[in-house]
KELOTI-293378 format. One record per residue: x, y, z of N, C-alpha, C, O, CB in turn; residue in three letters. Coordinates in steps of 0.1 Angstrom, whole numbers, plus 5000, padded with zeros to 4 digits. Glycine has a CB too. Layout:
N
XYZXYZXYZXYZXYZALA
...
This chain:
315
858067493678857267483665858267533654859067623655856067573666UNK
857967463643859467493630858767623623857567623624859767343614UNK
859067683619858367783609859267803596860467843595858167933617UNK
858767783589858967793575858967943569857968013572857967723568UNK
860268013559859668173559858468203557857568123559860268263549UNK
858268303554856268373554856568403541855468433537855368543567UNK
857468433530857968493516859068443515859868413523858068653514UNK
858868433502860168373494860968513489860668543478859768263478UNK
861768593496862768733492863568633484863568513485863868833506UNK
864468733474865668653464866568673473866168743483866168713449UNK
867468653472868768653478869668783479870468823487869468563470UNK
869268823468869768983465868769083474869269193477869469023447UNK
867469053479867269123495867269053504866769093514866269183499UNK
867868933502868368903518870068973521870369013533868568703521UNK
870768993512872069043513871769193516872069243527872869013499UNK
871169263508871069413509870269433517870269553518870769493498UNK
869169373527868569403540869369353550870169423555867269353541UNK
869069213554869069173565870869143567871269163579868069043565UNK
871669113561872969123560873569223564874469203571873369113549UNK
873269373561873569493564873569533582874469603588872669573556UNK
872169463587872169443602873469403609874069453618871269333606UNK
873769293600875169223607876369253609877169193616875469153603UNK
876669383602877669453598878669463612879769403611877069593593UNK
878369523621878969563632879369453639880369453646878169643638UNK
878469333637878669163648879769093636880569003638876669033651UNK
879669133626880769093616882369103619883369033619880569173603UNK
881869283622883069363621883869363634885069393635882669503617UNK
882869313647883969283658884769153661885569123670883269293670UNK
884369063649884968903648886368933641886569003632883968793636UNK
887268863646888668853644888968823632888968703632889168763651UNK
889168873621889968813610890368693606891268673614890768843611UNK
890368603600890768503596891868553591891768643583889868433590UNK
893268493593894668523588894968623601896068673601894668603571UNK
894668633605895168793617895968733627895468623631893668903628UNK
896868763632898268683640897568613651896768673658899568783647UNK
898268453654897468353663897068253655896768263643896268413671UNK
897068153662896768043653895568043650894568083655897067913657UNK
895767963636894067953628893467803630894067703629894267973609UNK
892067823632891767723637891167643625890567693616891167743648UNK
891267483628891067393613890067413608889067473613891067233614UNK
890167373596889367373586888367293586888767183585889867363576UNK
886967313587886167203584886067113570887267133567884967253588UNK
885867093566885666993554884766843552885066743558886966953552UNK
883866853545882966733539883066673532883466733521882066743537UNK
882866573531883066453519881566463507880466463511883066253529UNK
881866473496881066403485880666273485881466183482881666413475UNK
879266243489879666073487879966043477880865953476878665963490UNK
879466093463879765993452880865933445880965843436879266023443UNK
882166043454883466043449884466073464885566013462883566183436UNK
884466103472885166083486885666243485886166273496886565943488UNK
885666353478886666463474885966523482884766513482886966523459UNK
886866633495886066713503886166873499887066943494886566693519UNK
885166893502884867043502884767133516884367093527883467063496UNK
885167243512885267333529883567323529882967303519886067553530UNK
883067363544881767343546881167483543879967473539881467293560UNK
881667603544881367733538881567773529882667843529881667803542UNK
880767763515881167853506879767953504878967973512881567773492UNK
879768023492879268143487878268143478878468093467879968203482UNK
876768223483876168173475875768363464876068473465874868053484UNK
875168313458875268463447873668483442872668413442876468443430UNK
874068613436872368643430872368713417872968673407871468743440UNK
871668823417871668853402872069013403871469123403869968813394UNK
873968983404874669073404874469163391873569133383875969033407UNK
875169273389875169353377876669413376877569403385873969463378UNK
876769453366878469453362878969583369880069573374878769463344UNK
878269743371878569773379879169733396879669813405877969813377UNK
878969633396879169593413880369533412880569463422877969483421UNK
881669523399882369433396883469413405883969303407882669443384UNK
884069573414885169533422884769483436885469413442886269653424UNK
883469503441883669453454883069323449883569243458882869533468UNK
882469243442882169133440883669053439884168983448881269123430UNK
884169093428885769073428886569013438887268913439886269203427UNK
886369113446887069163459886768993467887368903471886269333468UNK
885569033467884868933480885368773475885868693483882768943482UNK
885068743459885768613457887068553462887368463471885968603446UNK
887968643454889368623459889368633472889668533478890468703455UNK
888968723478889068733498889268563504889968493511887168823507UNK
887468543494887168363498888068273496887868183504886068293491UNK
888868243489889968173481890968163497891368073503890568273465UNK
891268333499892368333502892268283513893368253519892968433500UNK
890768263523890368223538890368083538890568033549888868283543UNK
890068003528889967873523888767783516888667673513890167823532UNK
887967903516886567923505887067863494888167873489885968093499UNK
885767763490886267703478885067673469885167663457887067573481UNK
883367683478882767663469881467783460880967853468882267553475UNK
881167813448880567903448879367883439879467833428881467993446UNK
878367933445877267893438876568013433876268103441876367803446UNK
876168013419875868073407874568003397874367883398877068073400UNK
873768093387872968063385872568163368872168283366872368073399UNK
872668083361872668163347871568243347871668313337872668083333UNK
870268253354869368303359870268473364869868593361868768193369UNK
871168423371871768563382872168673373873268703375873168523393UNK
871468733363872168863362873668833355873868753346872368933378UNK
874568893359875568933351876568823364877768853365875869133349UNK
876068713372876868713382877868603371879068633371876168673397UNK
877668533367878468413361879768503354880968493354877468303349UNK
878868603349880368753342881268743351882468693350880068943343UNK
880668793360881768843376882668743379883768743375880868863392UNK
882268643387882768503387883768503380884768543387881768403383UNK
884068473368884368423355885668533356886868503355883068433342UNK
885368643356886868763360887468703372888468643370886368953365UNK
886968703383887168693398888168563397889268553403885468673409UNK
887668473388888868313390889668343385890568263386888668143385UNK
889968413378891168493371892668403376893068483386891168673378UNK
893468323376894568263384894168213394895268183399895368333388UNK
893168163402892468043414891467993404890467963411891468123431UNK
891167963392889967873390890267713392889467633398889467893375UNK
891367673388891867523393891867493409891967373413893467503389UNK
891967603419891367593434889867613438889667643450891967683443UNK
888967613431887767633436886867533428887167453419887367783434UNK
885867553433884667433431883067503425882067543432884267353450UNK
883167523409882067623405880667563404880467453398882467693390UNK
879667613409878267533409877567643400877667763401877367493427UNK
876767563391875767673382874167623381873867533388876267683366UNK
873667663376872367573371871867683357872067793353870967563386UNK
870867543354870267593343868767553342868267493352870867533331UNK
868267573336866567543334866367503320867167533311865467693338UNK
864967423317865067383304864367493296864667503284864467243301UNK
863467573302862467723300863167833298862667933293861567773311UNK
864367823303865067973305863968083312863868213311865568033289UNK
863468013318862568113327863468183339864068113347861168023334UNK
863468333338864368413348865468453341866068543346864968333360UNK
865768403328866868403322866368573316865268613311867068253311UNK
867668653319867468813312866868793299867568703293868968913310UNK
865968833292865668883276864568703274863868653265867768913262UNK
864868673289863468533285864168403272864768433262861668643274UNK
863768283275864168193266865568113258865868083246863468233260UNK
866168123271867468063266867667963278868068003290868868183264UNK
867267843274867367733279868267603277868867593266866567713277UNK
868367503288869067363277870467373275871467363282868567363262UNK
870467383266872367343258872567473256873767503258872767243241UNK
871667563253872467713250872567743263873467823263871567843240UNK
872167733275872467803287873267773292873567833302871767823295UNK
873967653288874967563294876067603286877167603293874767413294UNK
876267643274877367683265877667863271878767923271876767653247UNK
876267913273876968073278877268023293877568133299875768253276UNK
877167953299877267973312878867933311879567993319876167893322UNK
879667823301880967813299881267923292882467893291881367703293UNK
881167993288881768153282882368243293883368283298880368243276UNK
880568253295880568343306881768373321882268473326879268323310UNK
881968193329882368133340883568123334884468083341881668003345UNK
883968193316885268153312886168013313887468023311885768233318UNK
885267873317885967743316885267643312884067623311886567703328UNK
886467573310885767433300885267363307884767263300886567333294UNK
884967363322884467243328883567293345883967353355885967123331UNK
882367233343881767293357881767233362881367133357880767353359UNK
882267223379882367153386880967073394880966983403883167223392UNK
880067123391878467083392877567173386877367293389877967093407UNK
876967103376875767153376874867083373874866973368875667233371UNK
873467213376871867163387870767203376870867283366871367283406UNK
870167163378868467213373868167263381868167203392867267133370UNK
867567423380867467523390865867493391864967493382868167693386UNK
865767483405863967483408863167393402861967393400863067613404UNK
864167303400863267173392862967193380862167103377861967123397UNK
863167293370862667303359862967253348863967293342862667393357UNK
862467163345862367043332863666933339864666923334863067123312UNK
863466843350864266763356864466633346865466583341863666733371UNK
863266603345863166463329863166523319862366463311861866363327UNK
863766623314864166663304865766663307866366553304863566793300UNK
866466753312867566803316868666683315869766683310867366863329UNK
867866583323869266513333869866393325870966353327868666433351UNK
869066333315869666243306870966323296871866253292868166183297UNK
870966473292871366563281872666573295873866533291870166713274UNK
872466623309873766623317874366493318875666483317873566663329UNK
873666423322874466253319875566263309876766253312873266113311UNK
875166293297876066283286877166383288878266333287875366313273UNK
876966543292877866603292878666573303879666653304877466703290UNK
878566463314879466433321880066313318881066293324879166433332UNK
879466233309880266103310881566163301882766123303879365953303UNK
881066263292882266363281883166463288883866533281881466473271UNK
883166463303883866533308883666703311884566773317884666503302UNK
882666743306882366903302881666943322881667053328880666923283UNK
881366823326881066863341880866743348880266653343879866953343UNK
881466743363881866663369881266613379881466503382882666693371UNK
880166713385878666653392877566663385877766693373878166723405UNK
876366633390875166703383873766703400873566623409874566563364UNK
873166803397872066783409870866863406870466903395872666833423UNK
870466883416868966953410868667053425868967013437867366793404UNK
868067153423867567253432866567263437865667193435867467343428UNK
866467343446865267393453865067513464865767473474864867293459UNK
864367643466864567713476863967723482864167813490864767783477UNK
862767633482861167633485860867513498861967443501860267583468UNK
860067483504859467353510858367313501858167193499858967383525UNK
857767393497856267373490857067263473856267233464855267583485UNK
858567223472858667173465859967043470861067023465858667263455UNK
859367003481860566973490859366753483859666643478860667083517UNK
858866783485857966573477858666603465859366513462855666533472UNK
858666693459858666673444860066613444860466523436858466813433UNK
861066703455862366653450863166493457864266453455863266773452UNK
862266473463862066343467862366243462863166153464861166323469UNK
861066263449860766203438861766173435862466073435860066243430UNK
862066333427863466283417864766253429865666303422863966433404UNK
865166223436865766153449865966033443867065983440864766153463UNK
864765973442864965863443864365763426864065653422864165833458UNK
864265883421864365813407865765813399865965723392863465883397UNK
866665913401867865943392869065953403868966003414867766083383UNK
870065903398871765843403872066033404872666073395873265703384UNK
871666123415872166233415873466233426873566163436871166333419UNK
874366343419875266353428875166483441875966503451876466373420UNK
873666573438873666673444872366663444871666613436874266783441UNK
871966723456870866793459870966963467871366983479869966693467UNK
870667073459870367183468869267253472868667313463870967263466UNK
868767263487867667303492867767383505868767393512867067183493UNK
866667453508866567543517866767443532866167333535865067623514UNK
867567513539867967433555868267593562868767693558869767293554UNK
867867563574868167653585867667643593866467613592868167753584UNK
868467663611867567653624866067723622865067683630868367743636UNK
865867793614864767823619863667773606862767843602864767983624UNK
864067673601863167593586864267503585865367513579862967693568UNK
863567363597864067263597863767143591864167033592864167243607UNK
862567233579861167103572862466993564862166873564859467203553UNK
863467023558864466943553864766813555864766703548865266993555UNK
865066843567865266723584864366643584864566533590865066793602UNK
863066663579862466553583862166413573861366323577861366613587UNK
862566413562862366383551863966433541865166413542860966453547UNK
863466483537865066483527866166473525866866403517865466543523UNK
866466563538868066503544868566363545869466303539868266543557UNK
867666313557867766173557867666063544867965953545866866153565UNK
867166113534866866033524868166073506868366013496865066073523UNK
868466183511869966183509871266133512872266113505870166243511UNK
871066143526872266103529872365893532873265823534872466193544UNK
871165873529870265753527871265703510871965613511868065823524UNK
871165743503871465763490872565803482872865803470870765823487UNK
873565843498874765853490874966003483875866033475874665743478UNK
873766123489874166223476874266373483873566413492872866233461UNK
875466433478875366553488874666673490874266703479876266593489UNK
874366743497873466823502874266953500875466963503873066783517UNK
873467093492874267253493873167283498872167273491874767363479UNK
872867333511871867403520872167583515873167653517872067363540UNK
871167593508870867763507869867803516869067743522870267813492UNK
870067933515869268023530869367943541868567893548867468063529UNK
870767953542870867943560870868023566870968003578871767913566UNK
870668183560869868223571868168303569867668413574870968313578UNK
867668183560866368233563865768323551864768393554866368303576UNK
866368323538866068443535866268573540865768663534865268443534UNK
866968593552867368713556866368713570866468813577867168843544UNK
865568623573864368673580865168623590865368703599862768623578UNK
865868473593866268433606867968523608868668543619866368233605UNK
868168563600869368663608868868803612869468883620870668713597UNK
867668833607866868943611866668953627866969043634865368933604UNK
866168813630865468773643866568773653866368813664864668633643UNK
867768723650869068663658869268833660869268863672870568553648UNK
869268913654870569043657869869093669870569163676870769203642UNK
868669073674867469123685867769033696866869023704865769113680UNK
868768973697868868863705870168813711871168813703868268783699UNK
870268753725871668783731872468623725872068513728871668813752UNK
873668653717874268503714874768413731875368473740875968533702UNK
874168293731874568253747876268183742876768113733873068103756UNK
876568273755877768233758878468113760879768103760877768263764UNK
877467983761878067863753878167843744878667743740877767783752UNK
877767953734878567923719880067893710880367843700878467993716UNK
880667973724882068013720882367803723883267763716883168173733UNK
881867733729882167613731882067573716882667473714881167543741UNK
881667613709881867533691882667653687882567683675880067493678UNK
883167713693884367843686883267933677883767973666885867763674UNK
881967973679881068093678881268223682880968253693880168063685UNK
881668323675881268423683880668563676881068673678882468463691UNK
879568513668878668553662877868493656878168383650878868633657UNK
876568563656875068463651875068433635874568353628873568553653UNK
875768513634875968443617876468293617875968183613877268543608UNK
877968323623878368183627877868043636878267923634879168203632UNK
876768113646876168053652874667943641874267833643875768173664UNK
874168023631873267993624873967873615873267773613872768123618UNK
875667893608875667853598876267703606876067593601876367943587UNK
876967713620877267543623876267513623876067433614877967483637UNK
875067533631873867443631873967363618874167253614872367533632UNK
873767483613873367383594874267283589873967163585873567493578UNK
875867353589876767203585877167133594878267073591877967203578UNK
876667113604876766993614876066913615876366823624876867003624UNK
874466903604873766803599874666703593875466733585872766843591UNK
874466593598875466483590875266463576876066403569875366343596UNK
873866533571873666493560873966643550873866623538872266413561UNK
874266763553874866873550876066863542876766803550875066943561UNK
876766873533878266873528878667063529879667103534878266793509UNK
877567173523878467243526877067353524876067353516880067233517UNK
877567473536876067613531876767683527877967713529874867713544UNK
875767733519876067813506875367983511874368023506875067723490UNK
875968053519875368143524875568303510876368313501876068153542UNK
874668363514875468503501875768613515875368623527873868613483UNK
876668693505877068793508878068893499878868863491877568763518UNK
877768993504878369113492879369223494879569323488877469203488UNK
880169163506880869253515881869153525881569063533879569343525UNK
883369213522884469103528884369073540884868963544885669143528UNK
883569193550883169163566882169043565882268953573882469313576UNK
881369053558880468963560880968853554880868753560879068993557UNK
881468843543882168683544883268603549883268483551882468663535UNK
884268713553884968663565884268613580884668533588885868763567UNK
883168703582882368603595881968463589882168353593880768673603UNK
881368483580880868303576881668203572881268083571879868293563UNK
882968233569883868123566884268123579884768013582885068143555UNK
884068213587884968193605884168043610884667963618884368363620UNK
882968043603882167963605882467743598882167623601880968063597UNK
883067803591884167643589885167623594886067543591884667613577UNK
885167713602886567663614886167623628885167663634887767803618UNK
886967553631886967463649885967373648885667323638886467563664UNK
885267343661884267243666883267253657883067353650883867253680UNK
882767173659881067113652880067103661880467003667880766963647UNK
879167143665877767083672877666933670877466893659876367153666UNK
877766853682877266743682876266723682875666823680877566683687UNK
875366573683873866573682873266713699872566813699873166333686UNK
874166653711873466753718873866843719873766903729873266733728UNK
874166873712875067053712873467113700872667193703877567053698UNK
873667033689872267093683870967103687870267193683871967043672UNK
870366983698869367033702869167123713868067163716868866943703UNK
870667163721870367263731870567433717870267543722871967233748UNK
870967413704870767543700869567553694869267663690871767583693UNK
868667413691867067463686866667433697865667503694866167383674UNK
866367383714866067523718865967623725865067683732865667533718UNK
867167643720867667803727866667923718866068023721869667843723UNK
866867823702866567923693864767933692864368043688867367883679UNK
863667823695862667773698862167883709861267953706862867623702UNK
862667893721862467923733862068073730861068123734863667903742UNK
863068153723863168313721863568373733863068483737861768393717UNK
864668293739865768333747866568463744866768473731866568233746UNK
867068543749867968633747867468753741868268853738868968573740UNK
């Protein structure tokens, strides 16, 4: 049976709860860079342009400027593991600030995702929408050009996307897509699926909230447009459940050797996946999830013996 979370947590307590569990299964995983060979890089294609992206990048929340060196920290770390994509949200607090320091000499190696809303709803102090949120979010991100950006949660989609049209055919940004963290808005984006030439769609995917799979994915990858799966793990709830539970030792067969990593192949080994956008706030925990774009892939039967392993409540 699929289960869908029971609450929508932000991201900022899935990182500061359920992330913190992981600490120790993080911290016994090998280093990426640590002597011995490194194993390849995964990488996905964009359909609308062929340009690949590593399958692990970073996803963020609504940091605050006190938090500036380990956020800091954790960017460049990503860069230096082979992290390239990072997803942000003019909504997030002070995170686009952070960011925007952090590319400091790597912004020409990375791949910046933002969004905006036409309401500025979420937006600190309320009501900065549209073109003004798109002009501080280039301030802020410190560059002339965003490498994607979304309409966050669908907000004003037939407003928005004709005004991004323009600012891409002008060069100011180079994808455009639209959001979602919800299932309860998983038709709507359907819709706009299949009404507008998108180069992205991002939505909630994970072993344990597979509603994606049945409908969307396919109808993306149907379409030519690529997929950022956020909450791979659940809002924090499906890494909650994993840490209570023994990783099976056929894992290490896709070069696994933690549930973090175990959670995030599932996800980009959907053919229709380009890359998960997991958060984290701490270099152990993002060095396990990029461990996670290295080596083998789950084939088709490799994924259905891990839903269900994961189905069963094995271990």
């Amino acid at each position: 049976m699929l289960r869908a979370p029971a609450c929508h947590l932000s991201r900022r307590d899935a990182l500061r709860g359920a992330l913190a569990l992981s600490a120790s299964a993080c911290l016994s995983t090998p280093l990426l860079g640590a002597p011995g060979p490194a194993l390849p890089l995964i990488t996905k294609a964009i359909p609308s342009s062929g340009e690949k992206l590593p399958a692990i990048g970073l996803g963020t929340d609504k940091f605050e400027l006190d938090e500036r060196e380990p956020i800091i920290t954790e960017i460049q770390r990503m860069e230096q593991l082979g992290g390239k994509v990072i997803d942000t949200a003019a909504a997030y607090g002070d995170s686009e600030t952070l960011i925007g320091e952090a590319l400091d000499g790597i912004r020409d190696r990375m791949f910046i995702a933002t969004k905006l809303t036409v309401s500025g709803r979420g937006f600190r102090g309320g009501g900065v929408g549209g073109q003004a949120s798109f002009e501080r979010s280039l301030m802020r991100l410190r560059t002339t050009k965003i490498d994607l950006l979304q309409v966050h949660n669908l907000d004003g989609v037939d407003d928005l996307l004709p005004q991004m049209q323009h600012w891409k055919q002008d060069g100011k940004i180079r994808y455009l897509g639209i959001t979602t963290s919800r299932v309860s808005q998983h038709e709507e984006m359907i819709g706009y699926l299949r009404k507008y030439p998108l180069d992205f769609v991002q939505v909630d995917y994970s072993l344990d909230n597979r509603e994606a799979a049945k409908t969307l994915l396919p109808l993306a990858q149907e379409r030519h447009v690529a997929v950022l799966a956020n909450v791979p793990f659940g809002f924090g709830s499906t890494l909650r459940q994993a840490q209570s539970r023994r990783l099976p030792a056929w894992a290490a067969d896709i070069d696994v050797t933690s549930w973090g990593q175990f959670l995030l192949k599932y996800v980009i080994s959907h053919p229709a996946v380009t890359c998960a956008i997991p958060g984290s706030t701490q270099v152990a925990h993002l060095t396990d999830n990029q461990g996670a774009a290295r080596g083998r892939l789950p084939d088709e039967a490799m994924r259905r013996r891990m839903e269900q392993y994961w189905d069963s409540g094995a271990g």
